[in-house]
N, C-alpha and C positions, 0 to 999 in steps of 0.2 A: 081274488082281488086283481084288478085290472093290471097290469105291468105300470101305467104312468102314474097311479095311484101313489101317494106319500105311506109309508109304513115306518111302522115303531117298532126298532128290537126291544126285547127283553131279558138281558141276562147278563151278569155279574156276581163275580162269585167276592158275596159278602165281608168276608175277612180283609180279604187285597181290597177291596173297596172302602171297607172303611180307614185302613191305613194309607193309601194312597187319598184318603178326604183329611187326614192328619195332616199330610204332609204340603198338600194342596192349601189348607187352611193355612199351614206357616209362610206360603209363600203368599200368599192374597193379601194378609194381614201387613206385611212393609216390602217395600220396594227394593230394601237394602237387603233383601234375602237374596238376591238375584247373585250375589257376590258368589253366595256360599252354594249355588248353580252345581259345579263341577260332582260336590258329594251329594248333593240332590239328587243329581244323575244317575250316579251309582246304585243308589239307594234304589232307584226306581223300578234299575232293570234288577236288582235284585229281586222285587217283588215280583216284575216282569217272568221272572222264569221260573215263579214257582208254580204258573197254571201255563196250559197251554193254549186257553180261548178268550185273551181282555178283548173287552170290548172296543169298540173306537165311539165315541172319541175317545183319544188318551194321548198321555204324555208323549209319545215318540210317534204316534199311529199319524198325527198329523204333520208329520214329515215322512210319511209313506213306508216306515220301517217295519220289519214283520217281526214281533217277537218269536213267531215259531222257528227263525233260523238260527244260525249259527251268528254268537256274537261279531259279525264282520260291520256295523251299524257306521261305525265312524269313519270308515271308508269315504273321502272323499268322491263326489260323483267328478268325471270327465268334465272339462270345462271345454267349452265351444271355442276352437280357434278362430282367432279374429280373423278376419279377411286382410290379406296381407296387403300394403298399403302403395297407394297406384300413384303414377304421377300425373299430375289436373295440369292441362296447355289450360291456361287462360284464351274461350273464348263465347261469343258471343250465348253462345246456350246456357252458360251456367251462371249464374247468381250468386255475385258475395252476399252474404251475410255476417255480421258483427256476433251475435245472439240467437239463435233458433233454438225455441222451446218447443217442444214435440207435445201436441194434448193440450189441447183447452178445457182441461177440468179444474178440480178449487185447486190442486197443485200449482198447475203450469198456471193457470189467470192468476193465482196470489203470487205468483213468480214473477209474472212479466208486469202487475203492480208494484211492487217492491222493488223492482229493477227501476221502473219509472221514479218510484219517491227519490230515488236518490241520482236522480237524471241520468240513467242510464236506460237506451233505445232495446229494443228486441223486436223480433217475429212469431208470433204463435203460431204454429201449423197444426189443427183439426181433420182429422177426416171425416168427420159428418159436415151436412151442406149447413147445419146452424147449430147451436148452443145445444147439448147434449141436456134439455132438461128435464128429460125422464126420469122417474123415479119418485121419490117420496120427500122425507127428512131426514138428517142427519143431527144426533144431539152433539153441541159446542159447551164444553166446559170454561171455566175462566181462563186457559191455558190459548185455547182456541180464540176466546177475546181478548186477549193481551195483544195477538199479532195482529187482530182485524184493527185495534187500535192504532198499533205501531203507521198501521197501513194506510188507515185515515179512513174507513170507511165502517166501523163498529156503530156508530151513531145512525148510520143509516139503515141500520140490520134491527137494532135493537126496537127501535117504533117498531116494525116490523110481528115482531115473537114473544110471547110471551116469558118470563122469568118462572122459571119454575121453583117451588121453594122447596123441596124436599122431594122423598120417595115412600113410598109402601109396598110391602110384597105379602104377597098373600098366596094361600096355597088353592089347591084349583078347586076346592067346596067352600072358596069363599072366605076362608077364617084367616083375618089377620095376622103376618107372623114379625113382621117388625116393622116401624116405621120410622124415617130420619128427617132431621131439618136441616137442609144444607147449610143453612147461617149459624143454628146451634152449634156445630162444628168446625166453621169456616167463615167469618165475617167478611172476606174478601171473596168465597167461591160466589162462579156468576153462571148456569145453565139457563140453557133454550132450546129447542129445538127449533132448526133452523129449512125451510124449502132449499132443497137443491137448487132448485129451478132461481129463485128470486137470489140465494147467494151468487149464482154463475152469473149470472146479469147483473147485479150491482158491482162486480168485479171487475167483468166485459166494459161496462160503462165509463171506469177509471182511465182506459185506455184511450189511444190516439186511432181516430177510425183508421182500420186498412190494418188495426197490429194483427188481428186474427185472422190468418186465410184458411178458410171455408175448401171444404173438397180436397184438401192438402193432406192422402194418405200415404206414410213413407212405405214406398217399397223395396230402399236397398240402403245401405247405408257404407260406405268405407274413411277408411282413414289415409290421407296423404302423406308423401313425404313430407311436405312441409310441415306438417301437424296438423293441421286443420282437416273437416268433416265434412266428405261428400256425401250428401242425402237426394236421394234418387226418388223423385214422388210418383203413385203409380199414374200423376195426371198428364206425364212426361214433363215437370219440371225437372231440373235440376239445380241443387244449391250448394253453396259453398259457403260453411260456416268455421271460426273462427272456434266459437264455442258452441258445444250441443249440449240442454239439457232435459232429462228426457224423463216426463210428468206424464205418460203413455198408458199409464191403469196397470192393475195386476197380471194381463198377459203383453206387457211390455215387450216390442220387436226389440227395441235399444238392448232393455236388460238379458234379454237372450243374445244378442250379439257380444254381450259384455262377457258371457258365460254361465250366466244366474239359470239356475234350475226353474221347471213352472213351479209355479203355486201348491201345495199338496193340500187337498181336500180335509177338511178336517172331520168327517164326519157326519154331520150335520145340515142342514138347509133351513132357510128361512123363507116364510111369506112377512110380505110386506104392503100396507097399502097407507091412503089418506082419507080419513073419513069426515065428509063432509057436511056439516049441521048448517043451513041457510038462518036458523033463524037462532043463533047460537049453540053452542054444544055446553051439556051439564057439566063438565069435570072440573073438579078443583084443579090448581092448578101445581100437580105432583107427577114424578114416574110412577107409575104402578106396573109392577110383575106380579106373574102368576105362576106358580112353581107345579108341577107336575112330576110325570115317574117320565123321563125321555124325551119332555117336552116340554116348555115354558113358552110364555105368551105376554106382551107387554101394550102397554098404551100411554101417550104422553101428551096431553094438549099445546100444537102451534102456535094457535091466534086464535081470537075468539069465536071462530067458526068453524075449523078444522081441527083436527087428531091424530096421529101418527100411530100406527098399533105395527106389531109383529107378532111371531109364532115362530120358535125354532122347534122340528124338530129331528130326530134320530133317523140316520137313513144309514145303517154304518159301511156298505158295499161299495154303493156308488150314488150320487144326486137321481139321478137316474133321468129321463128324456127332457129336453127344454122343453118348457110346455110357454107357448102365446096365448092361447085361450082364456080372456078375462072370465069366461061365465066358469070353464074348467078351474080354472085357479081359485075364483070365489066356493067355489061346489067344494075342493080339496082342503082349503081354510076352515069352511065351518063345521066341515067332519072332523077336523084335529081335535077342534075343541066343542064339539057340538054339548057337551052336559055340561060345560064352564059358565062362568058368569055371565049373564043374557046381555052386560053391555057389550062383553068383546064379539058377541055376534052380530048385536047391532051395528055395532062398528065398520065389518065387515060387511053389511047390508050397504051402509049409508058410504062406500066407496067407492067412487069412479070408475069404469071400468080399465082408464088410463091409468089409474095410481095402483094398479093390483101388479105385483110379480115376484117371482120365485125366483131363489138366485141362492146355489153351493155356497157354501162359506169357505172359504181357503186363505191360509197363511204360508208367509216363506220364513223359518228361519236362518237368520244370517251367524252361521255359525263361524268362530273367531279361529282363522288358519282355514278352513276350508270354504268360507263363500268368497267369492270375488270382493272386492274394496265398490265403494259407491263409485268411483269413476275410474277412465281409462282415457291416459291425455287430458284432450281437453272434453269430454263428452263424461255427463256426470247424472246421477239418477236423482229423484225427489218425489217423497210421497211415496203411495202404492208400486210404484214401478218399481222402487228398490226394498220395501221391506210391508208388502202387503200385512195387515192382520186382521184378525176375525176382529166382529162388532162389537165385544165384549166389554169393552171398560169404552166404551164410545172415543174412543183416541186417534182412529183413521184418519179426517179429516184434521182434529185437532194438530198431531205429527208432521202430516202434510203442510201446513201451518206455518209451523214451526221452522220446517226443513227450509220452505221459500226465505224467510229472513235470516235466518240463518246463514246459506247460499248466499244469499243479495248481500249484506255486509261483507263478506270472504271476499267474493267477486269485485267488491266495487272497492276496496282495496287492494287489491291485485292489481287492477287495471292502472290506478294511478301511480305503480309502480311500475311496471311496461309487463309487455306479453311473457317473457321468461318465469315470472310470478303467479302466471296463471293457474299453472298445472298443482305446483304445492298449497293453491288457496283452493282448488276441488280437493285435492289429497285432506288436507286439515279438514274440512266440511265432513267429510266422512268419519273422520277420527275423533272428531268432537261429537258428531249424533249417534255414531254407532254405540255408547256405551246408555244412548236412551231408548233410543227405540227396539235393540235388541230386547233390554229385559221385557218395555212395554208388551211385544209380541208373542213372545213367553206366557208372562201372566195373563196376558188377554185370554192365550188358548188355555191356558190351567183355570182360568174362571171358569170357561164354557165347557169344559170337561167335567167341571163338579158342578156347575147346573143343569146339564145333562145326564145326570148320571140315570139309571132307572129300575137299580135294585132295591128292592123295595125298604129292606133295615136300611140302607143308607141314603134313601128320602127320607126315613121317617127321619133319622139323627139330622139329619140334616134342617130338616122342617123344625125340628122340637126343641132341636139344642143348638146346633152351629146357627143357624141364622135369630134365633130371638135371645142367645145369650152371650155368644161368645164375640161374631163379628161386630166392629167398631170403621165408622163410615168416613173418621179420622182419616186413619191408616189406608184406607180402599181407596183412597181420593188424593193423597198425598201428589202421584203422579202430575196432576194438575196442578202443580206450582209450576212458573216459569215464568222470567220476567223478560219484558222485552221493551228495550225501548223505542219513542215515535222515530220515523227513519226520514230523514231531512236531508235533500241535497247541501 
């Protein structure tokens, strides 16, 4: 097999497998397991060291840890000394700023939105020359609609995408293994999948022309005596902001300056694409998965002429080369799943070459006493920059969300208390979302851990019993409460 080729491991030793799927199951099943974390842990590596080969993904693998070593795991990593902090002469070269948000993606744009509902200015700084809208969809739970509301722009999304009313999973010869209605469960829950592309623009639109500057890549970043944040662009700007916050994606320069470790590889990879029906596309309108032995496969309808599908699957080494080649990528898609159901091939037929790409899946846990805090001073993270997770419970963007209003309330009472209030309304931002998006990041990657799995007794149990008897879509979904209200100057 060619080196760029996608490959599937095979191996898991059964017993650890199925007890580490017990244990997996009690955390999926409620949110408030997350508590009981610390002896979960224990438990884990217990199991951890009764073999010497688990597989990845797995519970600690996607924080880079080796069960073959010596228990030294909890070992804080080095944290990145800050650049120690310079004095700024006020002059003509550098640029106050009030606000500079770092990334124009659904972070920083739902940030420097929500900074505006409540009349407060910012700056977006992009390093791409336009709107980053590559890529596919992204599914929005009602959590993720609560804040588009808040924000005043959910009405305009909604015409847009279709409602999805439920899910089916099915295993990969086709045969049904459970199906849910989202309103049976949740009279209030609201899914769509949403275009990247059309959310970043409806965002961008809310704004004051000139808030996003284009070609604006930071290249150096320090802190001043006075407090405030010298941001050094590689365009030769220079800026001088008051507050930084920093919405920069999973390899965030900020959150490496802040101290935060990269991302750890979880294992796994996904294809992704958009498949495009001109003259309408067939599908009801539900998620469907497809459950396999190392791999799983999904499809979700957009709008009435588009479809959103993926493909994870097991790479446990490394992602192995970037690969750009859309004809390459479609060619590596339809071998994954080549004897599966002949829609998701079509799917992947009927997809633009633009909408096809491969992309690692990587998470950071932010573990309590050894990660850095969400900010430093006055420079503060949001979204992926500060607590990446894998795609698993759809929550990425939803969190991200979340974080901007969140942020934007703190902030915009801060301010009308004077500048000394600043710093403890990032401080509080952090301490209020850290006890959600931690566990969020967690269960995401323990989902995708036990959909991945690919021994063979613990797909069957998994196929036969865990998914058509035991799970309940209740519980799996709770996360998506969150209330938020409209946000009004």
């Amino acid at each position: 097999m060619a080196q760029h080729e996608p490959t599937i491991s095979f191996s898991s030793p059964p017993l650890i497998s199925i007890i580490k799927s017990c244990v997996f199951f009690f955390i999926l099943q409620s949110q408030k397991t997350i508590t009981k974390l610390p002896k979960l842990i224990i438990l884990y590596i217990t199991m951890a060291m009764t073999t010497s080969h688990m597989p990845r993904p797995s519970f600690y693998n996607s924080q880079g840890i080796r069960f073959s070593q010596k228990p030294s795991w909890f070992r804080a990593q080095p944290r990145t000394k800050l650049n120690p902090s310079v004095n700024i002469k006020a002059s003509a070269g550098v640029r106050k700023e009030d606000i500079v948000i770092v990334g124009a993606g659904i972070a920083g744009l739902a940030t420097a939105v929500s900074l505006r509902r409540l009349g407060i200015g910012s700056v977006v700084l992009e390093q791409a020359a336009s709107l980053r809208t590559g890529g596919t969809s992204l599914t929005l739970f009602k959590n993720g609609w609560r804040v588009l509301d808040a924000i005043g722009v959910a009405d305009t999304l909604r015409g847009q995408f279709l409602e999805i009313q439920g899910m089916a999973v099915n295993s990969e010869d086709g045969r049904e293994l459970r199906s849910f209605k989202f309103k049976d469960e949740d009279q209030t829950q609201e899914v769509r999948a949403v275009e990247r592309r059309i959310l970043l623009e409806t965002l961008a639109n809310e704004l004051p022309p000139e808030t996003v500057r284009f070609s604006s890549k930071l290249g150096k970043i320090q802190s001043s005596e006075n407090g405030e944040t010298l941001l050094q662009l590689t365009n030769g700007t220079t800026l001088l902001a008051k507050i930084v916050i920093g919405c920069d994606g999973i390899r965030s320069p900020i959150a490496k300056w802040m101290g935060f470790s990269e991302p750890k590889y979880a294992g796994y990879s996904a294809f992704r694409g958009l498949g495009v029906y001109p003259d309408g596309q067939p599908f009801a309108a539900n998620v469907n998965y497809i459950y396999g032995r190392g791999l799983r496969a999904g499809y979700v309808p957009v709008s009435p002429t588009k479809v959103y599908w993926f493909i994870c699957y097991n790479s446990p080494s490394s992602p192995g080369p970037k690969i750009t080649d859309p004809a390459l990528l479609r060619k590596q898609a339809k071998e994954l799943v080549n004897n599966w159901p002949e829609e998701l091939i079509r799917l992947i037929d009927l997809s633009p070459d633009e909408t096809i790409s491969k992309t690692p899946l990587v998470d950071r846990w932010l573990w309590p006493g050894l990660s850095p805090p969400a900010s430093t001073g006055k420079v503060v993270l949001v979204g992926d920059a500060w607590h990446p997770m894998t795609p698993n419970l759809g929550q990425g963007a939803c969190c991200a969300l979340e974080d901007s209003v969140i942020l934007t309330k703190k902030l915009a009472n801060a301010i009308k208390s004077g500048p000394a209030a600043i710093e403890g309304a990032l401080r509080a931002y952090g301490e209020e979302r850290w006890p959600r998006v931690f566990p969020l990041t967690v269960r995401a990657n323990l989902v995708g851990s036990l959909l991945q799995w690919d021994n063979q007794l613990v797909c069957s149990i998994r196929n036969n019993i865990v998914i058509p008897k035991l799970v309940r879509l209740g519980p799996v979904l709770e996360h998506t409460n969150f209330e938020c209200e409209p946000l009004k100057a």
